[in-house]
C-alpha positions as CSV (number, residue, x, y, z in Angstrom):
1,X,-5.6,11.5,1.2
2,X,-7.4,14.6,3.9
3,X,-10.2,14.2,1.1
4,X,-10.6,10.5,1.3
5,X,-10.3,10.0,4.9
6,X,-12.8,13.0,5.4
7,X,-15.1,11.2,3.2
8,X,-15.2,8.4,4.6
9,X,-15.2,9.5,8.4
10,X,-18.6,11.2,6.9
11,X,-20.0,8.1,5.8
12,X,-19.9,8.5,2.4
13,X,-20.1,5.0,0.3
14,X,-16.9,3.8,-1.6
15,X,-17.8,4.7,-4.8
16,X,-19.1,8.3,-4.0
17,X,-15.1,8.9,-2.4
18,X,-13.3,7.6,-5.6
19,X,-15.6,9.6,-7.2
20,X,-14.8,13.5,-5.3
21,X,-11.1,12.2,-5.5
22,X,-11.5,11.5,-9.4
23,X,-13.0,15.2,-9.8
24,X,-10.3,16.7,-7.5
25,X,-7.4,14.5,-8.8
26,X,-9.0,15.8,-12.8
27,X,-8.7,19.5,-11.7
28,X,-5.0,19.7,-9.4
29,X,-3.4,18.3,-13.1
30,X,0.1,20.1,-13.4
31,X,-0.7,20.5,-17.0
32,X,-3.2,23.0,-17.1
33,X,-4.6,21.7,-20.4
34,X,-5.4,18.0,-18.7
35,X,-7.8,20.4,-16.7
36,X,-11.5,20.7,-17.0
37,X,-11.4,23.4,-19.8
38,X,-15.0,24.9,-18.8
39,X,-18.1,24.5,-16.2
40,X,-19.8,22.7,-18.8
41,X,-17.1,19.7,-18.9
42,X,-16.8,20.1,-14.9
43,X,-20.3,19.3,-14.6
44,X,-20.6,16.6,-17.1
45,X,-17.9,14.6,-14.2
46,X,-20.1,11.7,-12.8
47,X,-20.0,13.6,-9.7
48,X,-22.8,15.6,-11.0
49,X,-25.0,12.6,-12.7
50,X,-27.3,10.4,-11.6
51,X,-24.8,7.6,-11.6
52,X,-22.7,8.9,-9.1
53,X,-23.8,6.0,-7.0
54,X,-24.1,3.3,-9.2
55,X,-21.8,0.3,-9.3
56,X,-20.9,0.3,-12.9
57,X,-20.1,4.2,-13.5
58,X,-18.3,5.4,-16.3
59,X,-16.5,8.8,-16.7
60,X,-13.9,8.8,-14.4
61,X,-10.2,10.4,-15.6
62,X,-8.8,7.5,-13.6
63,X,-7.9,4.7,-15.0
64,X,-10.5,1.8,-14.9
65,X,-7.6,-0.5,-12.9
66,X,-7.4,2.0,-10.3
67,X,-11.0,2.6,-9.7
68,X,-12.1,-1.1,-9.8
69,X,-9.2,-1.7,-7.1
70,X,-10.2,1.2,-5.1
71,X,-13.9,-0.2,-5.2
72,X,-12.4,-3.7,-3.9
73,X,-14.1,-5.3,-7.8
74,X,-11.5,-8.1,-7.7
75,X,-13.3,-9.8,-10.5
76,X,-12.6,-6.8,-12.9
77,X,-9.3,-6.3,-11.7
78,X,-8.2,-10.2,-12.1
79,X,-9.6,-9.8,-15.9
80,X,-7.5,-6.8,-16.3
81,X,-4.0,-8.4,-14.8
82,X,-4.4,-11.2,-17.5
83,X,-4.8,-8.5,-20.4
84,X,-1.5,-7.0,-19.0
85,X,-2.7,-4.1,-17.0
86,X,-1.2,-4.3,-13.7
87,X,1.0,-1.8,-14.2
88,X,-0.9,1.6,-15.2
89,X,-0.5,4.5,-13.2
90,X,-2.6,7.7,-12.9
91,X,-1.0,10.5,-14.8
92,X,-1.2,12.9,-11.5
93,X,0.2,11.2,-8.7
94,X,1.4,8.4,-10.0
95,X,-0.6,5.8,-7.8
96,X,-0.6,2.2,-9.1
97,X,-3.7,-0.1,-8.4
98,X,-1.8,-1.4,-5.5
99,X,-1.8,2.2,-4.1
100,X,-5.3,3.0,-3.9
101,X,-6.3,-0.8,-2.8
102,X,-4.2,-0.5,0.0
103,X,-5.7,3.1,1.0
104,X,-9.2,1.9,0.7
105,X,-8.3,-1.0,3.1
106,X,-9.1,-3.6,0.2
107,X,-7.2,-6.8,1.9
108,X,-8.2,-9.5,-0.5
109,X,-7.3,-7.0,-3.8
110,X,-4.0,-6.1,-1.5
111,X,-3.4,-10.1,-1.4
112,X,-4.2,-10.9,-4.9
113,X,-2.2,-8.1,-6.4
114,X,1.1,-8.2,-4.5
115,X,1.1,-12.1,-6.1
116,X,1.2,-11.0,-9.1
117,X,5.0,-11.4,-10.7
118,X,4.8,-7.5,-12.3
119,X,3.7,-5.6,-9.2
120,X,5.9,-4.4,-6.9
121,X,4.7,-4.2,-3.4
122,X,7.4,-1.1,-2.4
123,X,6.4,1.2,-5.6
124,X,6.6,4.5,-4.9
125,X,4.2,7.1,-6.3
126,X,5.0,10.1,-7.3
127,X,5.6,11.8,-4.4
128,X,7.5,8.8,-2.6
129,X,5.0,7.2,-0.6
130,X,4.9,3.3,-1.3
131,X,1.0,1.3,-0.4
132,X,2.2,0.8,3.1
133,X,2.7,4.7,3.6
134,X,-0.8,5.0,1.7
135,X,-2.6,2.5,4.2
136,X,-0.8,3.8,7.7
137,X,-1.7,7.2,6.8
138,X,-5.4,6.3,6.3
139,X,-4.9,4.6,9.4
140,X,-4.0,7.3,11.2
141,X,-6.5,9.6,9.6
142,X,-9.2,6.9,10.7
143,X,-8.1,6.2,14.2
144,X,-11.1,5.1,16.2
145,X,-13.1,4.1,13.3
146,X,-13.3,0.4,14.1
147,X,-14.6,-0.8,10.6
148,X,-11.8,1.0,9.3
149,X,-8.7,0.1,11.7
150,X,-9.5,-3.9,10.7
151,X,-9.8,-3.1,7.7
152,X,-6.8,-1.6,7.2
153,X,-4.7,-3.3,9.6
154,X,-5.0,-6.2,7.5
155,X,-3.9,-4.5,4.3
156,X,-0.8,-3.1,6.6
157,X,-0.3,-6.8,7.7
158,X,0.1,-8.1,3.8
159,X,2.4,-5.5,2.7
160,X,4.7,-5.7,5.8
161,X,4.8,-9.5,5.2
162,X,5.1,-9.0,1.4
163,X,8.2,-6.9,2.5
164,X,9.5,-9.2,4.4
165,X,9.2,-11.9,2.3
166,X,11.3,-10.3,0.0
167,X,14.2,-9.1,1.9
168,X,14.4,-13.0,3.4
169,X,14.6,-13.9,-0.8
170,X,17.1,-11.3,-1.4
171,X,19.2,-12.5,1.6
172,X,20.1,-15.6,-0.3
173,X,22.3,-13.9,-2.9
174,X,22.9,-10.0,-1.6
175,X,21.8,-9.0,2.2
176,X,19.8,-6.4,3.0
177,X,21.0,-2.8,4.5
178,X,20.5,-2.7,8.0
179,X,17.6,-0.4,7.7
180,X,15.7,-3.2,5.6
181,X,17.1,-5.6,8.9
182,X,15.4,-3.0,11.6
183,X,12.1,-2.8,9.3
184,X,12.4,-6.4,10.2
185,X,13.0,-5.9,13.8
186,X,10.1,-3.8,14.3
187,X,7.9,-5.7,12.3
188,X,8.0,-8.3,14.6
189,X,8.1,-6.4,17.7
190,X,4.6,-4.8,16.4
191,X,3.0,-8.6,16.7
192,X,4.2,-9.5,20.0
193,X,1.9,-6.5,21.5
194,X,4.5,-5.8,24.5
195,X,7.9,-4.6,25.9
196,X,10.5,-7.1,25.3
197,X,12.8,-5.3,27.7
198,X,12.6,-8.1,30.1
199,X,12.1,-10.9,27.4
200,X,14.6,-13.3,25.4
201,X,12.8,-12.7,22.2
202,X,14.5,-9.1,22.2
203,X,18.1,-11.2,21.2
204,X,16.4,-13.7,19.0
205,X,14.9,-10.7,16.8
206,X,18.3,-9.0,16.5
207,X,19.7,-12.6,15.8
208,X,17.2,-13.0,13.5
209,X,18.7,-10.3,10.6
210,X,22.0,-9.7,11.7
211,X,24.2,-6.5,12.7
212,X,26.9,-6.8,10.2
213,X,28.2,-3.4,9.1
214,X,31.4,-1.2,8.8
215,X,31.4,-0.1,12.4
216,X,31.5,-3.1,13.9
217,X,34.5,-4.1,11.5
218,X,32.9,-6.2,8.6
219,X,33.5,-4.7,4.8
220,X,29.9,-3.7,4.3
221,X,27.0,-2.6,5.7
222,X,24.8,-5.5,4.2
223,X,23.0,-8.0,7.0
224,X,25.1,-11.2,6.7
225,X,24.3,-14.2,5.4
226,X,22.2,-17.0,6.7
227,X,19.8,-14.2,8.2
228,X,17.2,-15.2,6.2
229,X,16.2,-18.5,7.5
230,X,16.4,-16.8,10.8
231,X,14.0,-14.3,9.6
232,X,11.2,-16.8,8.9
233,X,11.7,-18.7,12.2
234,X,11.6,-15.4,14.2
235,X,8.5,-14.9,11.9
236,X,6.8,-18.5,12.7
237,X,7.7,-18.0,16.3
238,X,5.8,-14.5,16.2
């Protein structure tokens, strides 16, 4: 992610980032023999060919998924979701297409991708970090880069919505913790853009997903039901 960011606070295209994080990704492998084996196969990486900059490069360790959602190529990645691909990860740190669109502040792949009925929009990679982590983390790394935060303030818009879309589905037959209820909460105090000390809307949000839990007497710690249609009026009034 420091490698990315760095990139791309230099200026450096798309395509020349996904291509230092393929070589980097190819050489941190935890098996030593999915390493490059000599100089010879290091320099043969597209890094060091005269494609590196090209729009249809070939080479990478990456799977083609990954790089065509990192490079925003929707039309690649639509063909590939038909053939049943939306699901491959990269073998090092376990990113899924999702993950890397979402980093690269790719809204419309972001969009296209959580729709699809096999991709979950919470996966977690292999070290735990779902594509909202990815894209607030590139976020912060890109603070003041005003290209960058639009980009990828709309990416972080579409997965907090994805999120909440689901929790409001999964309130019709099982609740949500109370954690998923104050994700909720601050969701929708991030759009209002001020304090609501002073404001009604401050009870209409906790309204909006409940406090039901064991402390305050009720057998679970599940928001309770009939939160969810409150949820998407607090999110149409937002």
């Amino acid at each position: 992610m420091d490698v990315m960011a760095a990139l791309i606070a230099d200026g450096a295209t798309l395509i020349t980032t996904v291509v230092v994080c393929d070589l980097f990704t190819w050489g941190l492998q935890r098996d030593p023999a999915a390493r490059p084996q000599s100089m010879d196969e290091v320099l043969a990486h597209p890094l060091f060919s005269s494609e590196a900059n090209d729009d249809d490069i070939e080479g990478l360790r990456i799977p083609q998924l990954l790089a065509a959602a990192a490079l925003g190529d929707l039309s690649t990645v639509e063909s590939m979701v038909v053939q049943g691909a939306p699901g491959e990860t990269e073998p090092l740190l376990g990113r899924c297409a999702l993950h890397l669109a979402a980093a690269f502040g790719q809204d419309d792949l972001v969009r296209f991708l959580i729709e699809q009925p096999t991709v979950d929009a919470g996966a977690l990679d292999a070290a735990g970090r779902s594509p909202l982590d990815h894209a607030q983390s590139m976020l912060e790394r890109l603070k003041g880069n005003a290209k960058w935060e639009a980009r990828l303030h709309a990416v972080i818009g579409a997965l907090v919505q994805a999120d909440l879309l689901k929790q409001i589905k999964r309130q019709a037959t099982e609740g949500v913790t109370c954690a998923e209820g104050q994700r909720v909460r601050d969701y929708f105090q991030s759009q209002i853009g001020r304090s609501i000390d002073k404001y009604r809307p401050k009870v209409m949000i906790s309204y909006a997903t409940g406090t039901r839990n064991k402390r305050l007497g009720h057998p679970t710690d599940l928001d309770g039901e009939g939160c969810g249609p409150g949820m998407m009026y607090t999110n149409l009034v937002v």
